[in-house]
Biopython code that builds the backbone (N, CA, C, O; Angstrom):
import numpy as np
from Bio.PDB.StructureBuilder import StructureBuilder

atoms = [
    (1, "UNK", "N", (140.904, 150.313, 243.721)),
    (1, "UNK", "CA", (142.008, 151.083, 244.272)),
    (1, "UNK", "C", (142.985, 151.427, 243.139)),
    (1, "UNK", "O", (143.071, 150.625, 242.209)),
    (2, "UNK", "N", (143.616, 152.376, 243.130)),
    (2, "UNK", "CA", (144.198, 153.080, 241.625)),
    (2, "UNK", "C", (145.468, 152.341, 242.120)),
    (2, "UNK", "O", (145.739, 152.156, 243.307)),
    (3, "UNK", "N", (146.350, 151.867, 240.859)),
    (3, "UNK", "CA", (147.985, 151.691, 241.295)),
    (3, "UNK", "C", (148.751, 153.016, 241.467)),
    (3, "UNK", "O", (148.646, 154.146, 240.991)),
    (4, "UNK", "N", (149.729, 152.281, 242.523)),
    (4, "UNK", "CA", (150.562, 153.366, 242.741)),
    (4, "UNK", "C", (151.866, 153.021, 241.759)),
    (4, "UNK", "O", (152.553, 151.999, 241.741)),
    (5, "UNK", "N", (151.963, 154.184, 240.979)),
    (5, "UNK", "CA", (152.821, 153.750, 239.534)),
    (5, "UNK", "C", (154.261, 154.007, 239.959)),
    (5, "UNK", "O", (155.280, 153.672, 239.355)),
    (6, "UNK", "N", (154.139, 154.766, 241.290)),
    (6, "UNK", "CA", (155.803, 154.967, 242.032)),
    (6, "UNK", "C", (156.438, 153.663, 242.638)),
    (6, "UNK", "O", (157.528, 153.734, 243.205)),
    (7, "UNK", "N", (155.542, 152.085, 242.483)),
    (7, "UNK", "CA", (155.917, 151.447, 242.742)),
    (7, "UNK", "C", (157.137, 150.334, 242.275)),
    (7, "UNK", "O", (156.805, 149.632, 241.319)),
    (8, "UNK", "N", (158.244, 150.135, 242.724)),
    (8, "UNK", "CA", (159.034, 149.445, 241.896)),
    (8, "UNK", "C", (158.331, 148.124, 240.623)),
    (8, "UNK", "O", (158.460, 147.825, 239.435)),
    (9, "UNK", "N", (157.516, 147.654, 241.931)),
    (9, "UNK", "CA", (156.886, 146.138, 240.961)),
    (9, "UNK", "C", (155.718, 147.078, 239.925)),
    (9, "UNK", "O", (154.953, 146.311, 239.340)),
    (10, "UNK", "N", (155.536, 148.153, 239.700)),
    (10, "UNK", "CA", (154.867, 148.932, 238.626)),
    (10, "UNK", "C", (155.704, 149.360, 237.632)),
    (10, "UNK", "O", (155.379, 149.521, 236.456)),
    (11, "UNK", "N", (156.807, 149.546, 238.123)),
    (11, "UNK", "CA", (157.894, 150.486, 236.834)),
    (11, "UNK", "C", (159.062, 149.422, 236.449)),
    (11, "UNK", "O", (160.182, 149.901, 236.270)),
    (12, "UNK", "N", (158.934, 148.345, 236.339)),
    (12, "UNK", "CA", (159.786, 147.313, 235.985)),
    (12, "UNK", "C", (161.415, 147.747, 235.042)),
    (12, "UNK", "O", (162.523, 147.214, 235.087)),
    (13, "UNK", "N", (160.923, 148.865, 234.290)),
    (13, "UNK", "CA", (161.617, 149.542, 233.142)),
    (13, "UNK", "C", (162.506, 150.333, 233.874)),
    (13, "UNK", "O", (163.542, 150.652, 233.291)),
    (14, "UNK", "N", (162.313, 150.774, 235.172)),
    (14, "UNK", "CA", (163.026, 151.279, 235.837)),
    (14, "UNK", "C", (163.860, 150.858, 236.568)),
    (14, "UNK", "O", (164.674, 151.609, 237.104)),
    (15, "UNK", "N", (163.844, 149.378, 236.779)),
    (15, "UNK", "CA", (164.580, 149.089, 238.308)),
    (15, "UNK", "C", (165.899, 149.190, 237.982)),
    (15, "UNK", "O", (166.576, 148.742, 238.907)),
    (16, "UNK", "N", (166.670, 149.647, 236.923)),
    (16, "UNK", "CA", (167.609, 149.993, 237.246)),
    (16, "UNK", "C", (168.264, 151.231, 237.472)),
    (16, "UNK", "O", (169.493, 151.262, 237.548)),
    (17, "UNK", "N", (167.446, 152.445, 237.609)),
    (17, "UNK", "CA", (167.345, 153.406, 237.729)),
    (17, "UNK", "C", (168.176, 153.623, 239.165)),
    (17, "UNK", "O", (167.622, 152.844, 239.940)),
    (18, "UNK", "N", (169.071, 154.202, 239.767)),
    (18, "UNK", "CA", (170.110, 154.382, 241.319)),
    (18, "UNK", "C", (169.276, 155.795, 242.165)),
    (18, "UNK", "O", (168.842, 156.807, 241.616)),
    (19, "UNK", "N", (169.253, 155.579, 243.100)),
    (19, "UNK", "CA", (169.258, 156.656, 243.979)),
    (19, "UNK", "C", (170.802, 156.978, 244.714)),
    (19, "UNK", "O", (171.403, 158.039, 244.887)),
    (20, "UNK", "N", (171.197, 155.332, 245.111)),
    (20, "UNK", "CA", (172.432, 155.607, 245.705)),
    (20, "UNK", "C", (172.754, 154.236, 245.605)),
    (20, "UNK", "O", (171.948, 153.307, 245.586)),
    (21, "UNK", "N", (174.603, 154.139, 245.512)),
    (21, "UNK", "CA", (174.924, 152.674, 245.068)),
    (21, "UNK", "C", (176.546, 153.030, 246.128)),
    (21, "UNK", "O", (177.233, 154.031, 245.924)),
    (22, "UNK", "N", (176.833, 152.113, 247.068)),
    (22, "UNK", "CA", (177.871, 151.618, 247.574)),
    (22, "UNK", "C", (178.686, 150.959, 247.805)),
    (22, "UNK", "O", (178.141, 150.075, 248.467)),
    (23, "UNK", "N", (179.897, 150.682, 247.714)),
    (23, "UNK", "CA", (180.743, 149.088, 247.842)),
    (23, "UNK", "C", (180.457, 149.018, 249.527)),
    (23, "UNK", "O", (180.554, 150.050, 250.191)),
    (24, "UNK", "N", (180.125, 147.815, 250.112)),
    (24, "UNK", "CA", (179.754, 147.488, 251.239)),
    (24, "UNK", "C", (181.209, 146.953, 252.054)),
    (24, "UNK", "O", (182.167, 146.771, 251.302)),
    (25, "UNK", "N", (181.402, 146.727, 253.335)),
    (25, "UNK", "CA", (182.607, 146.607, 254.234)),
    (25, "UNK", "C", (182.599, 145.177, 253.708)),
    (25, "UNK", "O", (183.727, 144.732, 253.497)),
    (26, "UNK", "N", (181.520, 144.306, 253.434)),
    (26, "UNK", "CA", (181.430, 142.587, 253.364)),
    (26, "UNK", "C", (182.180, 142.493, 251.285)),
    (26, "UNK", "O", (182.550, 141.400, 250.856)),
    (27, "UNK", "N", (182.229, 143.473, 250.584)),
    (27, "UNK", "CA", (182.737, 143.432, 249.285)),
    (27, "UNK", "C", (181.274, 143.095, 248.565)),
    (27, "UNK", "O", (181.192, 142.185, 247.740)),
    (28, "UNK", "N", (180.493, 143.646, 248.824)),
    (28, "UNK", "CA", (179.050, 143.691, 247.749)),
    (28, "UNK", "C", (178.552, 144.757, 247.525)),
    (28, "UNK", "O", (178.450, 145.500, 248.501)),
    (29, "UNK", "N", (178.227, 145.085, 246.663)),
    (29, "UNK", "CA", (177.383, 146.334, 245.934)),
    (29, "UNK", "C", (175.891, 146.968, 246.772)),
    (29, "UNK", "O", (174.801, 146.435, 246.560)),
    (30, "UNK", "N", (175.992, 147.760, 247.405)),
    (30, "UNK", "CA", (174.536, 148.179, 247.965)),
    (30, "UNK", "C", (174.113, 149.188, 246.924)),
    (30, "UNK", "O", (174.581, 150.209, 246.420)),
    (31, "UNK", "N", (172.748, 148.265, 246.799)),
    (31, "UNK", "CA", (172.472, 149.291, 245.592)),
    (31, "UNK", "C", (170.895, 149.649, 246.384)),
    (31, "UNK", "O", (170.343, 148.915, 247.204)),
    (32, "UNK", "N", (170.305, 151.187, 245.795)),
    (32, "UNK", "CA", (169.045, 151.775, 246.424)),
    (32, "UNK", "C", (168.883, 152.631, 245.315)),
    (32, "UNK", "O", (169.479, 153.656, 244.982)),
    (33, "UNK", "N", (167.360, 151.593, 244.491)),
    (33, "UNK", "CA", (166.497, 151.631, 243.468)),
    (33, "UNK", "C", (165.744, 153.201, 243.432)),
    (33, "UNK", "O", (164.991, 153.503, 244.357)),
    (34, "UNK", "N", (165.960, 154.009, 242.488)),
    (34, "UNK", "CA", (165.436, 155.354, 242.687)),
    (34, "UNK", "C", (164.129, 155.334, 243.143)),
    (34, "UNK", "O", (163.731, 156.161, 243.964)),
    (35, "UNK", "N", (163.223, 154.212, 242.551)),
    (35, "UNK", "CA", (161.581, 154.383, 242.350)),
    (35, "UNK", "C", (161.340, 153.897, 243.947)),
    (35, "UNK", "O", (160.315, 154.290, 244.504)),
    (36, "UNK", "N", (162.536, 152.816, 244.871)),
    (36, "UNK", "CA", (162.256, 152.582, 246.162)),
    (36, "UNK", "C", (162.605, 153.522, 247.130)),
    (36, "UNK", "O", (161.974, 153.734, 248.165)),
    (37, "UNK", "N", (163.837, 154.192, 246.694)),
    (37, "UNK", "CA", (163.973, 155.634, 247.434)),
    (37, "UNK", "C", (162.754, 156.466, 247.669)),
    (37, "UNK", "O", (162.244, 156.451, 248.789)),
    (38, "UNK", "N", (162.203, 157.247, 246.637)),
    (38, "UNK", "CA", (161.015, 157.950, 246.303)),
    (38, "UNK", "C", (159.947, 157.354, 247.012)),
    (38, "UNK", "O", (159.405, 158.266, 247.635)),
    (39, "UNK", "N", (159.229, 156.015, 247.287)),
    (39, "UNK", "CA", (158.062, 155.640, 247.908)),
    (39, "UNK", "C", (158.227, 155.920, 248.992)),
    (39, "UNK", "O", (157.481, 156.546, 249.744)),
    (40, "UNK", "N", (159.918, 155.176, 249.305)),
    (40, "UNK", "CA", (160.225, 155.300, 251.155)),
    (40, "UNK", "C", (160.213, 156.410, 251.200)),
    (40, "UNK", "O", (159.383, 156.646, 252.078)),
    (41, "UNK", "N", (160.699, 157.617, 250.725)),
    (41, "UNK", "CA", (160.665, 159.065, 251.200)),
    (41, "UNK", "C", (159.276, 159.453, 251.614)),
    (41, "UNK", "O", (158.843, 159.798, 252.714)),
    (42, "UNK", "N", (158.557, 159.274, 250.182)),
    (42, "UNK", "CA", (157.256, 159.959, 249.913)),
    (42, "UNK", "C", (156.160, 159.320, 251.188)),
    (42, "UNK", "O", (155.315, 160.070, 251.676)),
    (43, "UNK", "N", (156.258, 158.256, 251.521)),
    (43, "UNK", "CA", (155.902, 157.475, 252.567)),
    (43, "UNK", "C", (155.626, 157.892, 254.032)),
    (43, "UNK", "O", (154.641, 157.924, 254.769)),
    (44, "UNK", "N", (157.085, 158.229, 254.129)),
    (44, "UNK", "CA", (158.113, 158.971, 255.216)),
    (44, "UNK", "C", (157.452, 160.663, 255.563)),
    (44, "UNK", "O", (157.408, 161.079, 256.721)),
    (45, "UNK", "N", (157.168, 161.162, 254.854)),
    (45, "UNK", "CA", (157.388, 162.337, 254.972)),
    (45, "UNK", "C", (155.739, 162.717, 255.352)),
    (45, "UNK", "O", (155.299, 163.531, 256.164)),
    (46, "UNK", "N", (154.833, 161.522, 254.163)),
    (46, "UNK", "CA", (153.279, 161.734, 254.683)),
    (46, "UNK", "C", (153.235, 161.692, 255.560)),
    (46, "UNK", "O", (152.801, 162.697, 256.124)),
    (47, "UNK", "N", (153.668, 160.433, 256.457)),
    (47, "UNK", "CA", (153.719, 160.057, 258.118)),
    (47, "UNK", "C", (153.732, 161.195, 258.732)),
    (47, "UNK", "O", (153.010, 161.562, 259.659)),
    (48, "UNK", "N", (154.736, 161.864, 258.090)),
    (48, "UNK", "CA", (155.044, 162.938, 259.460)),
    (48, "UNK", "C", (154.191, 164.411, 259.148)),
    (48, "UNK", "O", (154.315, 165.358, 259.925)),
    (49, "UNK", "N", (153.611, 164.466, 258.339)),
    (49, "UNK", "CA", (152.714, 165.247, 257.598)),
    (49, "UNK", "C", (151.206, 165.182, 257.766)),
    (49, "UNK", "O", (150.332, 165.902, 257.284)),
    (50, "UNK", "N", (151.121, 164.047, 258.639)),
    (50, "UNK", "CA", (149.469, 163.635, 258.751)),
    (50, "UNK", "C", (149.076, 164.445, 259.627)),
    (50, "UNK", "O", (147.922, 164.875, 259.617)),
    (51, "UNK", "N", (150.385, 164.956, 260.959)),
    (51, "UNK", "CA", (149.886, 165.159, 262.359)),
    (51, "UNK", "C", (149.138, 166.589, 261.859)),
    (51, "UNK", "O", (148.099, 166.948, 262.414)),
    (52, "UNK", "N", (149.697, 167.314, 260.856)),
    (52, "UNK", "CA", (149.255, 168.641, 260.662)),
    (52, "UNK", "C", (147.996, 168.655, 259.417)),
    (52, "UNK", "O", (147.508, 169.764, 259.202)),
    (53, "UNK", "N", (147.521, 167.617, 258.693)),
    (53, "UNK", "CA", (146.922, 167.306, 257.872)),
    (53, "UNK", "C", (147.712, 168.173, 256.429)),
    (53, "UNK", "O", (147.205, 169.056, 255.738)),
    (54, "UNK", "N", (148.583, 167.782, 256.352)),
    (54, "UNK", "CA", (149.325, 167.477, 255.084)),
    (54, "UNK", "C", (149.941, 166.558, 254.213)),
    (54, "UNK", "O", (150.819, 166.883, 253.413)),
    (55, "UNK", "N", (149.345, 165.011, 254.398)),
    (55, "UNK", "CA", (150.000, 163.750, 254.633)),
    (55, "UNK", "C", (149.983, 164.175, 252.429)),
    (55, "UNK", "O", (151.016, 164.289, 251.768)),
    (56, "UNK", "N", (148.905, 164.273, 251.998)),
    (56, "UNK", "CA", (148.923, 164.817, 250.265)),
    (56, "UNK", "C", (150.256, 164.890, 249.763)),
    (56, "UNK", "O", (150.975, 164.035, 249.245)),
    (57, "UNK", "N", (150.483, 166.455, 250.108)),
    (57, "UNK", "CA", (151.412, 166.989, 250.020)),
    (57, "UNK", "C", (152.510, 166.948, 250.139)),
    (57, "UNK", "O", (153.169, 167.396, 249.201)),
    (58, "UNK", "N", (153.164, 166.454, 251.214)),
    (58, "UNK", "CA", (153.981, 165.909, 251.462)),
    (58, "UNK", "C", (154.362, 164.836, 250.709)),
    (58, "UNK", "O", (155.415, 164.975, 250.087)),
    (59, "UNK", "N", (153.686, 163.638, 250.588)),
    (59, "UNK", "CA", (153.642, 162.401, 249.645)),
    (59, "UNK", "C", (154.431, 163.040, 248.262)),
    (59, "UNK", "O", (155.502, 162.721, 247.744)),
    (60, "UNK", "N", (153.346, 164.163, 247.870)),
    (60, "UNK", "CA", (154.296, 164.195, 246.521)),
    (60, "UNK", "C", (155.081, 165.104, 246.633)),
    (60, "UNK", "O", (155.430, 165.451, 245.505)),
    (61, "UNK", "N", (155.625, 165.772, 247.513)),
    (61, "UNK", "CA", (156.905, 166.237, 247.632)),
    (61, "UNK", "C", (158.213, 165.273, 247.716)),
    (61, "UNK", "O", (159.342, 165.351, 247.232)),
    (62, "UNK", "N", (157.643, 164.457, 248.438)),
    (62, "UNK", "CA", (158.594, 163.023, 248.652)),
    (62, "UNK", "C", (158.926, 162.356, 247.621)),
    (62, "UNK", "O", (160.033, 161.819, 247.591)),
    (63, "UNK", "N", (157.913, 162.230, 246.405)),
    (63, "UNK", "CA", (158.248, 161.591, 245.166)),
    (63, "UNK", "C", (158.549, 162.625, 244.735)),
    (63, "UNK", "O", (159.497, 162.038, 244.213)),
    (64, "UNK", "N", (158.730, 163.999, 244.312)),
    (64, "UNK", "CA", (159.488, 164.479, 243.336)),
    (64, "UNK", "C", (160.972, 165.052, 244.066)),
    (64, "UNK", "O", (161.683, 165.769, 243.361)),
    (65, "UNK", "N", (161.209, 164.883, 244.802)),
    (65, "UNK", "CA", (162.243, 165.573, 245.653)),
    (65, "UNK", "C", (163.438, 165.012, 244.699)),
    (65, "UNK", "O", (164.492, 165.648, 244.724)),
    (66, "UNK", "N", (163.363, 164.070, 244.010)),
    (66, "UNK", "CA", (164.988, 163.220, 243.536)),
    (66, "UNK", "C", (164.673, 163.179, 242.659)),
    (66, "UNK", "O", (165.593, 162.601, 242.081)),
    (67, "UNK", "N", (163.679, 163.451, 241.706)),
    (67, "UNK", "CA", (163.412, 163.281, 240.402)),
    (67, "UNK", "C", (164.545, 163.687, 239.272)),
    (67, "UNK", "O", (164.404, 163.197, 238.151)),
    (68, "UNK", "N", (165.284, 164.264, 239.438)),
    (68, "UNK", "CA", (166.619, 165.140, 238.354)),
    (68, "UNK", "C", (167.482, 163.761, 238.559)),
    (68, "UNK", "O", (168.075, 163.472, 237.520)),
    (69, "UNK", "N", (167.654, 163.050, 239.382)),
    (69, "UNK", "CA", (168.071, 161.069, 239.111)),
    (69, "UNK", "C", (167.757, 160.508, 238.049)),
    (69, "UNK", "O", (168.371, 159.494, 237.715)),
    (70, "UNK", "N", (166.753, 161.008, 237.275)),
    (70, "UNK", "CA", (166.402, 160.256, 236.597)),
    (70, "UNK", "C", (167.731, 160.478, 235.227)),
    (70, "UNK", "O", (168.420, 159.692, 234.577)),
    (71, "UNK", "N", (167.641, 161.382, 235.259)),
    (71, "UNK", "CA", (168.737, 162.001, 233.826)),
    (71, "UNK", "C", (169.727, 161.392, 233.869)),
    (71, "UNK", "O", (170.402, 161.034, 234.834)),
    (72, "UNK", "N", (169.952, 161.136, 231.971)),
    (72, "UNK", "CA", (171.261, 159.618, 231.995)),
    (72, "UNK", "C", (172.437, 160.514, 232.291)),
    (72, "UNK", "O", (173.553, 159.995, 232.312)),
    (73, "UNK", "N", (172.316, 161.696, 232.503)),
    (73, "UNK", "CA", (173.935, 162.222, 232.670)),
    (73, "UNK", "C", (174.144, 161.830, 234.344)),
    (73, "UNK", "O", (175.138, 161.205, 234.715)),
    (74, "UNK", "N", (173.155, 162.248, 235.222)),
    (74, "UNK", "CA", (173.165, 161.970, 236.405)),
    (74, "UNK", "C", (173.840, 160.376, 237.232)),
    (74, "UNK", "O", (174.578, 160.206, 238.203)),
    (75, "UNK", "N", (172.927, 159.122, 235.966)),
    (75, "UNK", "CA", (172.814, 158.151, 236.335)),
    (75, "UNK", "C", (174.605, 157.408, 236.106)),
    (75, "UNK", "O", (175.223, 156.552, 236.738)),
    (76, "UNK", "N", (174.911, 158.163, 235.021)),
    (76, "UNK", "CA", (176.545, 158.212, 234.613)),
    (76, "UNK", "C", (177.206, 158.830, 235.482)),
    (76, "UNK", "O", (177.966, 158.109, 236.128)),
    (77, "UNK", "N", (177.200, 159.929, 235.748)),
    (77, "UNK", "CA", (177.384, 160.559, 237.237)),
    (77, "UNK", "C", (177.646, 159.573, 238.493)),
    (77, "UNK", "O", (178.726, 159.724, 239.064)),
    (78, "UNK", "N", (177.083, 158.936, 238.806)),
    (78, "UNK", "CA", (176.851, 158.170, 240.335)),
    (78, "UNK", "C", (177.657, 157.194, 239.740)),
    (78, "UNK", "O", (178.878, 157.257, 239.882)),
    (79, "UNK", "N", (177.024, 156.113, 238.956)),
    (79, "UNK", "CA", (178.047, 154.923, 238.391)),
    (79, "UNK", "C", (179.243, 155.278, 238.362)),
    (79, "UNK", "O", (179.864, 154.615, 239.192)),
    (80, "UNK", "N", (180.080, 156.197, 237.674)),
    (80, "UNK", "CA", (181.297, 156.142, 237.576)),
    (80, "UNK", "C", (182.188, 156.731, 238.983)),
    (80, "UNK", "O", (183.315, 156.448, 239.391)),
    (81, "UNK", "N", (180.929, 157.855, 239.604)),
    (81, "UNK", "CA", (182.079, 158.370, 240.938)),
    (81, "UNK", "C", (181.633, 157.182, 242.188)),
    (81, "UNK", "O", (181.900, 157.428, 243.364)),
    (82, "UNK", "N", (181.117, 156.228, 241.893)),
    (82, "UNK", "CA", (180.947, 155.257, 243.306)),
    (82, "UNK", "C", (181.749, 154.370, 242.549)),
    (82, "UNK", "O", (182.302, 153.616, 243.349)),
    (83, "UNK", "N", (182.101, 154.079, 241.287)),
    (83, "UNK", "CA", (182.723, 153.081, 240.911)),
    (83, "UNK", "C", (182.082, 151.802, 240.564)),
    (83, "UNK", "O", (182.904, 150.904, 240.386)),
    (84, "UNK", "N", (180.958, 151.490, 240.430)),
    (84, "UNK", "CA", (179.596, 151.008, 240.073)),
    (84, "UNK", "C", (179.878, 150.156, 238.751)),
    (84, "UNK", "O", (179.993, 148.940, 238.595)),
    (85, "UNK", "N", (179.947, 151.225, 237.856)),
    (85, "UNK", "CA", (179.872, 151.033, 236.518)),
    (85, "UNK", "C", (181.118, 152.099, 235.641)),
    (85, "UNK", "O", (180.921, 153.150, 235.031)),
    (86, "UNK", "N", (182.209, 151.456, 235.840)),
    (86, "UNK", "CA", (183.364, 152.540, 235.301)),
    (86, "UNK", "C", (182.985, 152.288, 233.757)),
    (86, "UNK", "O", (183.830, 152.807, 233.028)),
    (87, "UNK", "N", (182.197, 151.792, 233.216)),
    (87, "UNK", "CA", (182.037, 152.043, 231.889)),
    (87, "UNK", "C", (181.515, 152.987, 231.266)),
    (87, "UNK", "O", (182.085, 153.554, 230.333)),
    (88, "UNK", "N", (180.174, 153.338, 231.760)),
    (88, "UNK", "CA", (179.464, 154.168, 231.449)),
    (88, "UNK", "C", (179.810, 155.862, 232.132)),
    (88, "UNK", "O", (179.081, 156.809, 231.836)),
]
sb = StructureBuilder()
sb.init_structure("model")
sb.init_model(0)
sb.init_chain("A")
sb.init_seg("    ")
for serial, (resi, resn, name, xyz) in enumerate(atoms, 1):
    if name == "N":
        sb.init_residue(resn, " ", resi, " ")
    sb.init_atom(name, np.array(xyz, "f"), 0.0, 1.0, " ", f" {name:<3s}", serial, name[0])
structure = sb.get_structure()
């Protein structure tokens, strides 16, 4: 069975990569891992893509849909306007 390289426990180098990061009502950081965003999407979207036999397609529409996340201007972007990482 081939790995799926969109997997977090595959891209280790990535996990700190954000899709979306929040201060929570309890005072903790919710953080949502780009590479776990992307599976759940890509996941998500086959599901609903099977009924018409497009589950493929869909899949990798789902993984590239957020891909421009990846860019360090982006990732500076989110950190500093959620307040995350006022350093960077």
């Amino acid at each position: 069975m081939p790995v799926n390289i969109y997997r977090r426990e595959n891209l280790p180098m990535y996990a700190d990569i954000l899709a979306h990061v929040k201060y929570s009502d309890n005072g903790e950081w919710k953080i949502h891992p780009l590479q776990e965003h992307l599976h759940a999407t890509a996941t998500r979207a086959g599901e609903f893509a099977a009924a018409f036999g497009n589950r493929d397609w869909a899949e990798l529409l789902g993984y590239w849909h957020d891909l421009g996340k990846f860019h360090p201007e982006w990732q500076r972007y989110l950190r500093r306007k959620s307040g995350y990482d006022e350093e960077n």
